[in-house]
C-alpha positions, 0 to 999 in steps of 0.5 A, a space after each residue: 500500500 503507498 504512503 499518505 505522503 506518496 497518495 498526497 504528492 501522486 494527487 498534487 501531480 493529478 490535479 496539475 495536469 487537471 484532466 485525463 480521464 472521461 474528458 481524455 485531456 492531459 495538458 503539457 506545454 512542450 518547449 518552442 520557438 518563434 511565432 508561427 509563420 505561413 505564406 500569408 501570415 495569421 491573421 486576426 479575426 474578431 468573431 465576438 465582440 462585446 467591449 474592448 479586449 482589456 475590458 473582457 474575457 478572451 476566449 482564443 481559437 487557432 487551428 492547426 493542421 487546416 491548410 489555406 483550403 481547409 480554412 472553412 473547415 476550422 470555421 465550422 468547427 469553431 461554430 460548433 464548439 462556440 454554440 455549444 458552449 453558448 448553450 452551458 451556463 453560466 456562459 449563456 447568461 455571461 456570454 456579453 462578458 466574453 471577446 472571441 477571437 481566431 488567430 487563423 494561421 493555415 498549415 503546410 500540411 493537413 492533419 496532425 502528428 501521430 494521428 492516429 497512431 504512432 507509426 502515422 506520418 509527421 504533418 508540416 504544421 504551424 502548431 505542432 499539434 501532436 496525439 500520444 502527448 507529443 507522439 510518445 511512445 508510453 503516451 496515452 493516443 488522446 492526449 493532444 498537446 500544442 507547442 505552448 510557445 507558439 500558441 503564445 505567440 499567436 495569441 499576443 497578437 490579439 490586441 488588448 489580451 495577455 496571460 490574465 484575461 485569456 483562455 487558449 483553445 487549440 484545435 486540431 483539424 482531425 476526428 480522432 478523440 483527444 485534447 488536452 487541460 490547463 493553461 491551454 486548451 487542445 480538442 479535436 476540431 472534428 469529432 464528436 465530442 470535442 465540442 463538450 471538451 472546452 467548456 470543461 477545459 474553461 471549468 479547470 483553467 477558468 473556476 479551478 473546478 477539479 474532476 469528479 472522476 472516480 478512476 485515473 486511468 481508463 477502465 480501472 477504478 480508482 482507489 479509497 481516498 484517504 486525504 484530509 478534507 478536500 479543498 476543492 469546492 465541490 467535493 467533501 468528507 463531511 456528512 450532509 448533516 455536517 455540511 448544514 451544521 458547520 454552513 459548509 461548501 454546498 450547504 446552501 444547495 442541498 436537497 435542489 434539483 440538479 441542473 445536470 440531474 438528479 438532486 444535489 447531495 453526497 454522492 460518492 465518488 471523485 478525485 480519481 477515487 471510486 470511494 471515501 469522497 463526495 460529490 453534489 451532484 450524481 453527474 456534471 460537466 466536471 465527470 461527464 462530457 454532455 451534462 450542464 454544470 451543476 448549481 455548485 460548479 456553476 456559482 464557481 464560475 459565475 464568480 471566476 468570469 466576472 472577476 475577469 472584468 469590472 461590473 463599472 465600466 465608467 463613470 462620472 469623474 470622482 478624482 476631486 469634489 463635484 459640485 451639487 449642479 450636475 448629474 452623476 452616472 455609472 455605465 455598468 456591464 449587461 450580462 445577458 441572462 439579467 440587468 444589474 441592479 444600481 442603488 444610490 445613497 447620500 450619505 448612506 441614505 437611499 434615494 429613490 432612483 430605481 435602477 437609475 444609471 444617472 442621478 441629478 443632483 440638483 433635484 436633491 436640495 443638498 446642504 450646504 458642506 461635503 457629503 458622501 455620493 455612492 452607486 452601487 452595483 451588484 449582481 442580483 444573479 439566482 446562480 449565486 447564493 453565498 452572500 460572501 460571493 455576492 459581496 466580493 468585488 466580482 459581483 459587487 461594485 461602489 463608486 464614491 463621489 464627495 458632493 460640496 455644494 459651493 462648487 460649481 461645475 464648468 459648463 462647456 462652452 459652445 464652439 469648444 473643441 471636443 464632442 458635444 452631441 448625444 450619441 451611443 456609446 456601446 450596445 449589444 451587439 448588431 449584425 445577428 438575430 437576438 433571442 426572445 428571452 436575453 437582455 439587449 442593451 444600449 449605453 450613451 454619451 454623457 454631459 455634466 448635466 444630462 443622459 440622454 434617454 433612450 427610447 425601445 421599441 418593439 415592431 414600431 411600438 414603445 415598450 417599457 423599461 424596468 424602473 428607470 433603467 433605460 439602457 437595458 431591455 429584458 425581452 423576457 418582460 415583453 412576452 414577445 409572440 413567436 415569430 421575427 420582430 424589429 427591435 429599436 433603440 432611439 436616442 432621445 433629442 437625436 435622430 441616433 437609433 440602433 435596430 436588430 433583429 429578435 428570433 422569437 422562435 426557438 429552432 425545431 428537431 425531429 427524432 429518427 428511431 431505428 425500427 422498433 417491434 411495434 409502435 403503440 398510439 394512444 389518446 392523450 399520451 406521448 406515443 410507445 415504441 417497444 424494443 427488446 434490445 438496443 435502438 438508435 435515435 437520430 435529432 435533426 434540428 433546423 432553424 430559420 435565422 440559420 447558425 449551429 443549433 444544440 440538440 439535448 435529450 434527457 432520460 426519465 427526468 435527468 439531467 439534460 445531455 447534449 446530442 452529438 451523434 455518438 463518440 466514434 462517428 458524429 454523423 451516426 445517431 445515438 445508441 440506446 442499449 440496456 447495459 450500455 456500450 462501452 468505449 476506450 473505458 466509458 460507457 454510454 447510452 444506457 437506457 434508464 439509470 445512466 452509468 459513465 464507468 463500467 463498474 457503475 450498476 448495469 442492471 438492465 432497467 426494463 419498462 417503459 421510459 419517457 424521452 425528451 428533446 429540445 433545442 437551444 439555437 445561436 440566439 439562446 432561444 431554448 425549445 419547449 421540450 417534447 416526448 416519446 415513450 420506450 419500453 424495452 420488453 425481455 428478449 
């Protein structure tokens, strides 16, 4: 049996590399040179853009082993891991805090080293992109590695970025299953799972979430934990009833239903031991590729993304005293799943400005003497519940002014040079359809003295804003009817506005099923397919705004799990069995009580089961969920 010592530094050593396992993803930075450098040269390419790079989180995509040919390949490949992403939160919620970029840099050659084994030839690429962690002979065939240092290189090239506000993500132009963990991110542009990979990636690097695997290596379960109390967030020694008696880790949570199914508890299992540590929730993102964070997870990474920007995005000067004859304001961020809230106080005294970006001063009759003016901005999110979270700077931020009302403020003088005309500063992006139920949002200039109003309307019709919050529009509020509408954002005073398009109607899918022994129809229920064995199921959604739509199915009411056509061919359908199939270690589709390792219960549940399905489109609309039936008889 190995020592304490030697358990605790073998698992120092696994948490480093983050992510072998049932994501396959170990990540090492190889030594390197110079930039990467190609006939045409990389070439930047802005894909979102919410604010200024120094302003937000970057998420960074180069490809390797495309060729200038190939280049719409690495595009299509990049739209899918992105629409996948967008359709995890927080990330959908969040995704107005995040700039995506592609460095594009086309390769000599197509493909990338040792794939897909180790006798496969070298290919002349700009990354050095390689399976078998580098093409090493006691390598495992899914660890992808990149050359660090040009990857690097690539991404200093986007300016306004560096080491602090950016994730790498490498793709490699090949279907073959890998990647890799850490700083840098490596998937697979082609295969079917490698979409699911980077946001488990962004969970390591991004929120220092760990695995909640129970096996280190593939198909051998892991041994007992014998460590002291973890201190990793979501896994635990202690007893639920110590968790709320000690108000410890996820007590706030317990007893919930878990986004990613079931309900959050103490489940066994994670820090690559099968036994003597626990988990929230049965499954997440941070065990299996396909399910949702959990809402332990997902408040780690709500936090950890908007500690990567500044909830105040400016605001009035408040280096010296101001004078009470002006206004004064604070232009916030807009997540996308729900407005900020602002409060201000005088002296410590609320006023009643209901959500109000802007205040006057002059309607408040201050005394004469110096005072104290604050704004301040929080997060009301419902993914956060820790009131020591929801204090820290991430999602609380004050601004102070000292108010002496013997100032005076200097007014700006007609003929000065400079900018005197109202005008929008920044606003939800433009170009590409909004859904019906995100915040849109347009930011103004502003004067000593005034902010102008912004004025929405829907199809040509003024609509409401909440409270005197006018710079963003909830849309959920609005219970637009499906179809596409014209969204509007006028300025008041000038002939300024912004429009877009609002997709009110979320994509469609239709299910294939292989051939079952009968189909039962009944009145006022879902219809019964009858199978004695293992059935396939194919979803093929469609959308009329066009972009990548995310297919997902859940299982008698568990967690929500991504479509992505099945781990060793993206364009074959999903397999149902009731034990489930087992490949390079894992297991899927079983039909009832899912299993995601081979020593999991793979007791066949016979009966009937209800499936469901669903669609989340590029514009975050979320389908309403529709069913069939199964039962599985014994052969």
């Amino acid at each position: 049996m190995t020592s304490q010592r030697t358990r605790v530094r073998r698992a120092a050593t696994r948490l480093a590399v983050l992510c072998l396992l049932a994501a396959g993803l170990v990540g090492t930075v190889p030594a390197a040179a110079e930039t990467p450098t190609t006939a045409d040269g990389p070439a930047v390419v802005a894909v979102q853009t919410t604010g200024p790079a120094d302003r937000r989180f970057n998420l960074v995509f180069m490809g390797d082993g495309y060729t200038a040919a190939e280049m719409p390949a690495f595009r299509a490949d990049l739209a899918r891991h992105l629409s996948t992403l967008w359709s995890v939160e927080p990330f959908a919620s969040y995704r107005s805090y995040v700039n995506v970029w592609a460095v594009e840099v086309p390769s000599a050659e197509s493909g990338v080293d040792c794939d897909p084994g180790l006798t496969s030839p070298a290919r002349d690429t700009a990354l050095d992109m390689a399976f078998w962690g580098g093409c090493n002979p006691n390598g495992v065939q899914r660890l992808l590695t990149v050359d660090g240092r040009k990857a690097a290189a690539l991404a200093d090239l986007v300016p306004g970025t560096s080491r602090a506000n950016r994730q790498i993500v490498a793709l490699a132009h090949s279907s073959t299953y890998g990647g890799a963990g850490g700083s840098y991110a490596t998937a697979s542009g082609g295969n079917a799972l490698s979409s699911l990979i980077t946001p488990h990636e962004i969970g390591h690097s991004l929120g220092g979430l760990q695995d909640e695997y129970d096996y280190y290596a593939r198909g051998v379960p892991g041994e007992a934990y014998e460590g002291p109390e973890p201190s990793s967030v979501h896994h635990t020694l202690l007893t639920e009833e110590q968790l709320r008696e000690q108000h410890a880790k996820w007590w706030r949570w317990l007893g919930e239903e878990s986004e990613s199914g079931g309900t959050i508890g103490r489940h066994e299992g994670g820090l690559y031991s099968t036994e003597g540590v626990w988990r929230p929730s049965r499954h997440s993102l941070m065990k299996t590729l396909g399910y949702a964070f959990d809402q332990v997870e997902r408040e780690v990474m709500v936090r950890a993304m908007a500690a990567k920007v500044d909830l105040v995005q400016d605001h009035a000067p408040n280096a010296v005293p101001i004078g009470a004859d002006r206004t004064a304001w604070v232009d916030t961020l807009h997540p996308v799943g729900g407005a900020l809230d602002v409060t201000w106080r005088l002296d410590g005294r609320a006023l009643d400005t209901r959500g109000a970006r802007t205040v006057d001063l002059r309607g408040l009759r201050i005394a004469p003497g110096e005072h104290t003016l604050t704004a301040t901005v929080v997060d009301p999110t419902p993914f956060v519940r820790d009131p020591a979270v929801r204090a820290s700077e991430a999602l609380t931020r004050t601004v102070r002014w000292t108010v002496d009302p013997s100032l005076a403020t200097p007014r700006k003088r007609a003929g000065t040079p400079g900018p005197t005309g109202s005008a929008f500063t920044g606003h939800t992006p433009l170009g590409q359809p909004v859904g019906a139920r995100s915040v849109v949002h347009a930011d103004t200039t502003h004067t000593v003295d005034a902010t102008p109003a912004v004025q929405w309307l829907l199809d040509g019709r003024p609509v409401p804003t909440h409270g005197r919050n006018d710079r963003d529009l909830d849309l959920r509020s609005l219970r637009i009817a499906p179809g596409t509408h014209l969204l509007t954002a006028r300025l008041a005073g000038s002939d300024e506005e912004l429009t877009w398009t609002v997709d009110a109607r979320p994509a469609t899918v239709e299910y294939e099923l292989s051939e079952p022994l009968r189909t039962v129809r009944r009145p006022g229920r879902p219809v019964e397919y009858v199978y004695d064995g293992a059935f396939t199921m194919r979803l093929a959604a469609q959308d009329d705004q066009g972009g990548v739509v995310v297919s997902q199915f859940r299982v008698d009411g568990d967690g929500w799990y991504t479509y992505y056509g099945w781990p060793t061919d993206a364009g074959a359908p999903f397999r149902f069995s009731p034990g489930g199939t087992v490949i390079d270690g894992l297991v899927y589709g079983k039909l009832g009580r899912s299993r995601a390792v081979p020593w999991d219960d793979a007791t066949p549940e016979y009966g009937t089961h209800t499936v469901e399905y669903r669609t989340v489109d590029a514009a975050g609309n979320v389908s309403g969920a529709h069913r069939f039936l199964v039962t599985l008889v014994e052969p």
